[in-house]
C-alpha positions in Angstrom: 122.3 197.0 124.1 123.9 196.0 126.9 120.5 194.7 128.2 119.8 192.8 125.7 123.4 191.1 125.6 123.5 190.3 129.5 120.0 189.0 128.9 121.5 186.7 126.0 124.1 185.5 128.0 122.1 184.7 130.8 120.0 182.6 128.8 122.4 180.7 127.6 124.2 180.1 130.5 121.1 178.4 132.1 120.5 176.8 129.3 123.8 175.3 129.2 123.1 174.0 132.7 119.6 172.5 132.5 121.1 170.5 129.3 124.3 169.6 131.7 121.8 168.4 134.8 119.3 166.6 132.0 122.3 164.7 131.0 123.3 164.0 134.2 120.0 162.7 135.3 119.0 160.8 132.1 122.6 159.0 132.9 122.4 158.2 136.1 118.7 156.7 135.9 119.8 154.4 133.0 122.7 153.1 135.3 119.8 152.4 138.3 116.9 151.3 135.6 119.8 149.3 133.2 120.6 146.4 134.9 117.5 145.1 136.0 116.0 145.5 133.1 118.1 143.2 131.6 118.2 140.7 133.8 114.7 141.3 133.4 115.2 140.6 129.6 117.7 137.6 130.4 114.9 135.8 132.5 112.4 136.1 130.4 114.0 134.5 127.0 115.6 131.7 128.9 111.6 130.4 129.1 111.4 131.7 125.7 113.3 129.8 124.4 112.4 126.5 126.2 109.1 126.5 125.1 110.3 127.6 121.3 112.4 124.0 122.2 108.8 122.2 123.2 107.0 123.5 119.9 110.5 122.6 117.8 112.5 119.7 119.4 109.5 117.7 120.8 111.3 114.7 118.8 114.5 114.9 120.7 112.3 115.2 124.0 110.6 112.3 122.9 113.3 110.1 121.5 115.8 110.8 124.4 112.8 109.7 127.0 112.6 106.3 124.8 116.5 105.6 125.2 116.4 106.1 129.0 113.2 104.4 129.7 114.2 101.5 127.6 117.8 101.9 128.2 118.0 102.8 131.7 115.0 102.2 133.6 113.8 99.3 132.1 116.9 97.2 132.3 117.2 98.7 135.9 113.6 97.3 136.7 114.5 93.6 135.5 117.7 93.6 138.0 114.8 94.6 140.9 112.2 92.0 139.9 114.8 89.6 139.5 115.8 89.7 143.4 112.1 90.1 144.5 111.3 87.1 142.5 114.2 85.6 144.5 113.1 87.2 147.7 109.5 85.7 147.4 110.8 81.5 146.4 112.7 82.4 149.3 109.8 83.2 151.3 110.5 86.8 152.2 108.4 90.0 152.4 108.6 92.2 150.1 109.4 96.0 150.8 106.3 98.1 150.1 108.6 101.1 148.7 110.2 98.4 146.4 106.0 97.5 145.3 105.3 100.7 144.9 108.7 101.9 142.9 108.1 98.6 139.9 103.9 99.5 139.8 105.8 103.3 139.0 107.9 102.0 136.7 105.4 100.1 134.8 103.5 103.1 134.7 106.0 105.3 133.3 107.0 102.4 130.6 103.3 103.0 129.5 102.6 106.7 129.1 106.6 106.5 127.5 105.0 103.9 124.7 101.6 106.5 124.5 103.7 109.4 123.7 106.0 107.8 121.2 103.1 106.5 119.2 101.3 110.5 119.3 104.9 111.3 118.0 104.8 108.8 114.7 101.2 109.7 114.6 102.1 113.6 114.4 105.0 113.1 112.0 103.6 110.6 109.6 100.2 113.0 109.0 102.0 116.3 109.2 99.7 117.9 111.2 99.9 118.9 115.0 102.2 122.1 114.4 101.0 124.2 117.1 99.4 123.0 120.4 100.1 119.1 120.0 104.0 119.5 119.4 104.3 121.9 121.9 102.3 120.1 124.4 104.2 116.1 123.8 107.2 117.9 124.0 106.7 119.9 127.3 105.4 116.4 128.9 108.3 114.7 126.9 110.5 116.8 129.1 108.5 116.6 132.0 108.5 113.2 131.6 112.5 112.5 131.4 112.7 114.3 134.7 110.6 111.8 136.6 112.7 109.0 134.8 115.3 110.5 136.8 114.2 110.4 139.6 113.2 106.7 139.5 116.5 105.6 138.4 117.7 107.2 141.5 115.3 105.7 144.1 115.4 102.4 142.0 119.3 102.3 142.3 119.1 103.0 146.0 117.4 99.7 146.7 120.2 97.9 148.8 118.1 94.8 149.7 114.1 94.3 148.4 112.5 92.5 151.0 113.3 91.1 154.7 113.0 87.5 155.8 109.1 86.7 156.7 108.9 86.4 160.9 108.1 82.9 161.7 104.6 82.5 162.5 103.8 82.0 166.0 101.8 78.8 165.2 104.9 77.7 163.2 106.9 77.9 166.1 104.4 76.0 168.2 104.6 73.4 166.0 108.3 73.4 165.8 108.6 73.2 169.4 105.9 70.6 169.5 107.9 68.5 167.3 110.8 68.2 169.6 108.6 68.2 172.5 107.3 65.0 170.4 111.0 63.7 169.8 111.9 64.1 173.1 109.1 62.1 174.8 109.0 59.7 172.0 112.5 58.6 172.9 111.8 58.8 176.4 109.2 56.4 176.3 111.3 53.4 174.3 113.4 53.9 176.8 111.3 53.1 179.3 110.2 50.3 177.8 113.5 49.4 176.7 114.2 49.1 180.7 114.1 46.1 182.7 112.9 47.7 186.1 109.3 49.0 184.7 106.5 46.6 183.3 103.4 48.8 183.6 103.7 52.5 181.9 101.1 55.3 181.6 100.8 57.9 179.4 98.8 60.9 180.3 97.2 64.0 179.1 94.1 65.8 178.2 91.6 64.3 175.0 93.4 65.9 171.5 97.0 65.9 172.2 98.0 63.1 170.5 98.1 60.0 172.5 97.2 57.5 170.3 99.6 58.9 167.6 102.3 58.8 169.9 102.0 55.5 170.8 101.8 54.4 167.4 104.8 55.6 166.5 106.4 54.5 169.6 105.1 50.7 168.4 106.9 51.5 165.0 110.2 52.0 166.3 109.4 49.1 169.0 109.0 46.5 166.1 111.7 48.0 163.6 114.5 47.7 166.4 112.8 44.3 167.6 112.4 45.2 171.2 109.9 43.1 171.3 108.6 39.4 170.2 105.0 40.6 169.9 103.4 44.2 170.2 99.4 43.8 170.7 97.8 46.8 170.8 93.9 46.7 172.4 91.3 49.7 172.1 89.3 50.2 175.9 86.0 52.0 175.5 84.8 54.3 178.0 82.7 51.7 179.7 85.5 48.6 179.8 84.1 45.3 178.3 86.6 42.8 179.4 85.1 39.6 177.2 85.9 42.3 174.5 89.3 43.1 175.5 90.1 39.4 175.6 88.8 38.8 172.3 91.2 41.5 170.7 94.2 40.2 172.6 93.5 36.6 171.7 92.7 37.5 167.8 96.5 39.0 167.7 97.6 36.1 169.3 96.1 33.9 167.0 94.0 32.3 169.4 90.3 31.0 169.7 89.0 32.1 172.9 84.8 30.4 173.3 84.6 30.1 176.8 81.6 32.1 178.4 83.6 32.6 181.6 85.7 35.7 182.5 87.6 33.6 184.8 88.2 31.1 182.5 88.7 33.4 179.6 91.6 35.1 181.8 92.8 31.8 182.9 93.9 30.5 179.1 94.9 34.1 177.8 97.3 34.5 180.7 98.7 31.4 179.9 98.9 31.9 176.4 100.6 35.6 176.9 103.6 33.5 178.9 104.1 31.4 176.2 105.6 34.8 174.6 109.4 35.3 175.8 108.8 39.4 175.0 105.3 41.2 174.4 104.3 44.8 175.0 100.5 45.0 175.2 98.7 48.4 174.6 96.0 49.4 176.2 94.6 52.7 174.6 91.8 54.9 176.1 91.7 53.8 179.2 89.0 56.1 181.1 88.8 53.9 184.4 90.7 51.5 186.6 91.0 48.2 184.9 91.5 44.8 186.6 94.4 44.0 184.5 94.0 40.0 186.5 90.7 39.9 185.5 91.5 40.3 181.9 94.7 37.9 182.3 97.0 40.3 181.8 99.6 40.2 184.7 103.1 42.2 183.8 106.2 40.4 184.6 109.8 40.7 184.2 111.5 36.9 185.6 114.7 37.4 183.6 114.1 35.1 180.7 110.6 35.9 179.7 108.8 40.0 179.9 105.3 41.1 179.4 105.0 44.8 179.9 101.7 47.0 179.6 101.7 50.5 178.2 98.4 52.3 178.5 97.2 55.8 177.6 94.7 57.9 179.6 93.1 61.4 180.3 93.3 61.2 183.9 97.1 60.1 185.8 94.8 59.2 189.0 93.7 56.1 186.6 97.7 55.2 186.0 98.6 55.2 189.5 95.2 53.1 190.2 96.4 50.6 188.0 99.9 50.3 189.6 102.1 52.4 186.5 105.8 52.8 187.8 106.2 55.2 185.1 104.3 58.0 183.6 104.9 60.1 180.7 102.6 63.4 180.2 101.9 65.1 176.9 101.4 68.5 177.1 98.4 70.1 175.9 98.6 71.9 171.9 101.7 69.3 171.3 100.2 67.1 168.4 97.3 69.7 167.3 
């Protein structure tokens, strides 16, 4: 009796405290399982529930990338293109990022217009419940984020292009131009000058002799520095019957004779009969007996003749007695 009652008790006693340690376990591994479990839980439905919103809202996706493409973007890509358009009348290189940003944007505007016309397609045939919703709107949303990030690059754009760097050539010519000024107004000074009567311009074949001194006859007969301006062409081998005939055909003047001598003779006295003439000699590629043409320059206070001549070679100048010599520089009137 008593056995079997201690034995009763005992039982019950350890039963009592396997149930209290159970408990006590099961408890305290539901407050170290619990929580992440949940969070577990938590994590899972928040991409639940966005692709539940792909399969379900895929017009709100679409329609809310319409308004930002056409509301936003688009008018955002006008405001660009209209300062690049400005930037390129202007003559000014473009940014490449800017380039590239407007090809994106045109891009986007595209696949936008594509996915709006699968959306009318879907709604207007009632089909497309499953994978095509689903799909449009999960690249609708996609899609808006990349928008985004446009606007943001696109609104960043402080300036769209630089000014273009002047071409080296350009500045060649720029320089040559003034080089040209500057020697061209030289030159009718010279001229202008009572001290000099015989004037050589130099410089190698190509840089522009001849068109200087055309010019330089221009402005000689616009401001009247002269009576008469006769300008004569000298080939490489000098025919002096030729070179009378040209000066006596601007003079107006029948020369017949046969005789140098006597050719010279008449056409020097014809040339004094000018108060003020400038003859031209252009090309000249070897001395020339000026005399024996019947050219002699002279300046006797009432009446001038002055010669202005153009060669390759400044030895021929000063072999003809210049008292002044201009040079052009190579590359100046390419």
């Amino acid at each position: 009796m008593f056995l079997s009652s201690f034995s009763s008790s005992t039982t019950q006693q350890a039963s009592d405290i396997y149930s209290t340690d159970f408990h006590t376990l099961a408890i305290t591994t539901m407050e170290i399982i619990a929580p992440p479990v949940i969070n577990l839980a938590k994590s899972a439905a928040v991409p639940a529930y966005r692709h539940i919103g792909y399969l379900f809202r895929y017009k709100k996706y679409v329609n809310d990338l319409h308004r930002k493409v056409e509301d936003d973007l688009l008018r955002l890509e006008n405001d660009v293109n209209g300062r690049v358009n400005l930037a390129r009348d202007n003559g000014d290189v473009i940014h490449e990022v800017v380039q590239q940003w407007i090809v994106e944007v045109d891009k986007v505007r595209d696949e936008v217009a594509e996915m709006c016309r699968q959306a009318g397609k879907i709604n207007s045939c009632f089909k497309g419940w499953g994978s095509s919703r689903y799909r449009l709107g999960k690249k609708s949303s996609k899609k808006i984020a990349i928008v985004e990030d446009l606007l943001t690059e696109g609104r960043s754009f402080s300036i769209a292009a630089n000014h273009a760097p002047v071409p080296p050539r350009a500045v060649e010519h720029l320089d040559a131009f003034t080089s040209r000024k500057a020697i061209k107004k030289e030159l009718i000074q010279v001229l202008a000058d009572g001290k000099t009567n015989l004037v050589g311009v130099y410089g190698m074949e190509g840089v522009g002799k001849t068109s200087l001194v055309k010019e330089v006859r221009q402005e000689v007969e616009k401001f009247k520095l002269f009576d008469k301006v006769v300008s004569v062409t000298v080939s490489q081998n000098p025919d002096l019957k030729g070179i009378q005939r040209q000066i006596a055909e601007n003079l107006d003047m029948k020369i017949e004779e046969e005789s140098i001598p006597i050719r010279a003779a008449r056409l020097s006295k014809r040339l004094k009969q000018e108060k003020s003439i400038l003859l031209i000699l252009d090309g000249v590629w070897t001395r020339l007996e000026l005399a024996e043409v019947g050219i002699i320059p002279y300046t006797d206070g009432q009446n001038t003749c002055k010669v202005l001549i153009t060669s390759r070679n400044l030895d021929v100048c000063y072999s003809m007695g210049t008292t002044k010599n201009i040079e052009i520089q190579g590359l100046c009137y390419v």
